[in-house]
C-alpha positions as a Python dict, from the first residue, in 0.01 Angstrom:
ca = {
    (1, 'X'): (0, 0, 0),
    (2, 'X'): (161, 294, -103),
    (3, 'X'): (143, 611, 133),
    (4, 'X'): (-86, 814, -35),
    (5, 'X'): (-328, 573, -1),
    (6, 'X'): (-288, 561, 379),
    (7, 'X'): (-325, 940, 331),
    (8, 'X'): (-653, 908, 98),
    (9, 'X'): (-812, 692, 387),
    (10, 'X'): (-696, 912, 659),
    (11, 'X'): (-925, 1145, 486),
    (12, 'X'): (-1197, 946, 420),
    (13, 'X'): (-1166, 870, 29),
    (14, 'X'): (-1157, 540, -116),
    (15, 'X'): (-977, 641, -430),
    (16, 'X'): (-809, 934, -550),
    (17, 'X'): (-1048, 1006, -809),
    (18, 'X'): (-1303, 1133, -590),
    (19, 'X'): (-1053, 1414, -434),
    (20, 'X'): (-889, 1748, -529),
    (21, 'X'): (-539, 1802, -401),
    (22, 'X'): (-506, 2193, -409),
    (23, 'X'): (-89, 2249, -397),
    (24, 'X'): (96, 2545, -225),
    (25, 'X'): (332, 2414, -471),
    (26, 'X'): (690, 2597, -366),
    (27, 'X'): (706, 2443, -68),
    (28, 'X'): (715, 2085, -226),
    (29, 'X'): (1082, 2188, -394),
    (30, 'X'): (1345, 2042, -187),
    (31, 'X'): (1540, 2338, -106),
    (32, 'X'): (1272, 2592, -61),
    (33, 'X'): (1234, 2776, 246),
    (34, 'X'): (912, 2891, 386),
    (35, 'X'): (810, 3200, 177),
    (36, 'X'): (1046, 3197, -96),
    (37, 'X'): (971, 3255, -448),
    (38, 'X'): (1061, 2992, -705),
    (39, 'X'): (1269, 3060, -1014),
    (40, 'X'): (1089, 2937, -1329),
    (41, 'X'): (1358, 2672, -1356),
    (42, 'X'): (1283, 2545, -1009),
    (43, 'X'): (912, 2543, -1080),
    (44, 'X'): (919, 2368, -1376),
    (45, 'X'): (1083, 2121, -1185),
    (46, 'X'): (846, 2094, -911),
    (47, 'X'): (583, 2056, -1234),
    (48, 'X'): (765, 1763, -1394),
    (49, 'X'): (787, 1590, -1036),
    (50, 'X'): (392, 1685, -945),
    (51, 'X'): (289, 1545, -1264),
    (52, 'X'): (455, 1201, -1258),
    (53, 'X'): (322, 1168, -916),
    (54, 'X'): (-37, 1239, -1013),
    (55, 'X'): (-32, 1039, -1294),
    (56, 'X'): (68, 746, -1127),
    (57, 'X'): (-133, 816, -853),
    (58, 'X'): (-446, 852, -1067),
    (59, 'X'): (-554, 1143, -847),
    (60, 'X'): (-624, 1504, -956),
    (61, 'X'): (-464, 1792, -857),
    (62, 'X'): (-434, 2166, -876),
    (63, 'X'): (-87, 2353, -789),
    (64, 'X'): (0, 2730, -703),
    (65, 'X'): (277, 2931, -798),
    (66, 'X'): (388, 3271, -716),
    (67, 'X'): (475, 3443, -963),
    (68, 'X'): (402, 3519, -1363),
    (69, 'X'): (321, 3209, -1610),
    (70, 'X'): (540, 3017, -1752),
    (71, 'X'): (645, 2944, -2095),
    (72, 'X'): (613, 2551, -2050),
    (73, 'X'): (231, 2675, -1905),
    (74, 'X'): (-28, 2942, -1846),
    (75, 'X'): (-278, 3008, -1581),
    (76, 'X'): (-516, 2750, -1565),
    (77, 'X'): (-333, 2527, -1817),
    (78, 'X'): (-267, 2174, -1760),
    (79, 'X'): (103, 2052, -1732),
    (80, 'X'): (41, 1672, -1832),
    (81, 'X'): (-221, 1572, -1554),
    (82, 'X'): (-195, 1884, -1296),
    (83, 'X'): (-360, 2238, -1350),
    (84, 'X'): (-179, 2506, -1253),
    (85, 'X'): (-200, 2874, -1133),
    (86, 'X'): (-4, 3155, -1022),
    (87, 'X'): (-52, 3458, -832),
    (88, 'X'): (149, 3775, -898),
    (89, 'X'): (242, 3854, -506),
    (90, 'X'): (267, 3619, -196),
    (91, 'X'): (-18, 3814, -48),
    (92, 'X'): (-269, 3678, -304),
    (93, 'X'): (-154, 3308, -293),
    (94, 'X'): (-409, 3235, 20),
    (95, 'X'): (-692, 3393, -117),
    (96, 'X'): (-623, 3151, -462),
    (97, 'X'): (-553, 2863, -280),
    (98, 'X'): (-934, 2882, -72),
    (99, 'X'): (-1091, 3029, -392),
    (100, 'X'): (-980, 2686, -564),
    (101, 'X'): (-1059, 2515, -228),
    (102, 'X'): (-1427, 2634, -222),
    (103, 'X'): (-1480, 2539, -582),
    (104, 'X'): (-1366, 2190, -550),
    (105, 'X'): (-1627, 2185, -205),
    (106, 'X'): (-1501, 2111, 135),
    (107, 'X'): (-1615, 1756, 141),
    (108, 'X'): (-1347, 1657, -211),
    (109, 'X'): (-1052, 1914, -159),
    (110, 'X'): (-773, 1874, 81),
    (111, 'X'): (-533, 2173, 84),
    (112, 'X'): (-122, 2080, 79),
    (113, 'X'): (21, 2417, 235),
    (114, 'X'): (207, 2569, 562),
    (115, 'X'): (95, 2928, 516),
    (116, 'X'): (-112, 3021, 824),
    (117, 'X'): (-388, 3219, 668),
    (118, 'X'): (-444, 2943, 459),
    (119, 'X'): (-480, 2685, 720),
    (120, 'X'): (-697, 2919, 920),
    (121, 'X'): (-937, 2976, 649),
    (122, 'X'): (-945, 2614, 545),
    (123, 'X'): (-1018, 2538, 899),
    (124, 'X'): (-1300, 2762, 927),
    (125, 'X'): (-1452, 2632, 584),
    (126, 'X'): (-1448, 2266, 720),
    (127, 'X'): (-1135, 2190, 524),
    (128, 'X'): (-900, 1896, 499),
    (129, 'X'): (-551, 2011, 551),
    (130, 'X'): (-180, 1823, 493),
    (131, 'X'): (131, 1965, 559),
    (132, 'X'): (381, 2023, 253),
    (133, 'X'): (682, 1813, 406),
    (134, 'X'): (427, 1497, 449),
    (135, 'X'): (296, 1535, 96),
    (136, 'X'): (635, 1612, -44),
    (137, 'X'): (744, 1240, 149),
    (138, 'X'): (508, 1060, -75),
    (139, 'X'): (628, 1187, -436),
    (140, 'X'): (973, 1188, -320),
    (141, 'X'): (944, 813, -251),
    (142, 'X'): (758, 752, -523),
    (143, 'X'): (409, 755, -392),
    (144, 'X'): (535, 418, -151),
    (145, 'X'): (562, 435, 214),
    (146, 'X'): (964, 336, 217),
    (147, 'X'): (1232, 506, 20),
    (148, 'X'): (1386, 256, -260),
    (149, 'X'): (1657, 118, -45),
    (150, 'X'): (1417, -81, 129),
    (151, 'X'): (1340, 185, 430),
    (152, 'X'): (1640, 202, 561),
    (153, 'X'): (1780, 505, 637),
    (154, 'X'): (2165, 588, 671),
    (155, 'X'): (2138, 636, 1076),
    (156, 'X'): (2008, 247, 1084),
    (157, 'X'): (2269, 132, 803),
    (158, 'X'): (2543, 296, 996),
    (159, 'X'): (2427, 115, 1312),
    (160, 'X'): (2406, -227, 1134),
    (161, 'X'): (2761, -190, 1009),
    (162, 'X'): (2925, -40, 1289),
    (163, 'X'): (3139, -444, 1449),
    (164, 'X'): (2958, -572, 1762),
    (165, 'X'): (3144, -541, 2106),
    (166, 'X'): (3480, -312, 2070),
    (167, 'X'): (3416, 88, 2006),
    (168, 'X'): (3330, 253, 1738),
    (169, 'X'): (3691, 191, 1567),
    (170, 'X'): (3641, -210, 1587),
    (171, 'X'): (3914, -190, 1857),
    (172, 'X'): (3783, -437, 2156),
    (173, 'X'): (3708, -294, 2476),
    (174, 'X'): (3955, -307, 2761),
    (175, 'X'): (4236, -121, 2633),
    (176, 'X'): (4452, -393, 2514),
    (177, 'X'): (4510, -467, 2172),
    (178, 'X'): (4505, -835, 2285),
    (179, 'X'): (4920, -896, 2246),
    (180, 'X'): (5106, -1198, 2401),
    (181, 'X'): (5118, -1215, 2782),
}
């Protein structure tokens, strides 16, 4: 069961079909902090990664950009599966992101964002709400619940390697490197 689906019943949908995932989409690139603004570059790569996800995922989805429209897509446009928007200044991306929200309805849309006055508002309508980081785990492990390597991470594969008894050298405990008495 991949974790999106353990996020789809969390919310009370049986399949993806039946929801709208409305995207405070800068957040979802890697290296973006809280409130930055997205270079067209980086946002067509947050499109190309969206749009894999939601095809394979066979869920829809709507994302928001700050900023102007792109070359690769205008506002309202599709980029392969996802519809997109923008919003000129970061003031107006909460009042997008619950205009979209109402339109979809309360009961099908769950927002993806960490701005405040978005989650307040969302709250107040009745709203389902995830936060970026936990939707950006899912399409970043390819919709499964375990990253490729099998769900390790490096803290447990550095434990697993690390010799049993001795320190963390491999040396054996005691102080003696075990010579001829």
């Amino acid at each position: 069961m991949s974790w999106l689906d353990s996020l789809k019943r969390l919310f009370g949908a049986k399949s993806g079909s039946g929801r709208v995932y409305i995207l405070d989409a800068a957040p979802l690139h890697g290296s973006a902090r809280p409130g930055d603004r997205l270079s067209p570059r980086d946002q067509v790569q947050v499109l190309q990664q969206l749009s894999r996800f939601v095809e394979r995922e066979k869920i829809q989805a709507q994302a928001v950009f700050e900023g102007r429209p792109l070359r690769e897509v205008g506002e309202g446009e599709n980029f392969g599966p996802l519809q997109v928007f923008f919003v000129e200044g970061a003031a107006a991306l909460p009042d997008r992101i619950v205009e979209l929200f109402r339109r979809a309805g309360a009961g099908r849309a769950v927002v993806v964002s960490s701005h405040p006055q978005v989650e307040k508002r969302v709250a107040e309508l009745g709203g389902s709400l995830v936060r970026p980081g936990t939707f950006r785990r899912a399409f970043e492990n390819g919709g499964g619940g375990r990253p490729e390597s099998g769900g390790d991470n490096r803290m447990n594969s550095r434990r697993r390697r690390r010799p049993r008894g001795g320190d963390r050298r491999g040396r054996p405990q005691g102080g003696s490197e075990g010579g001829p008495a």
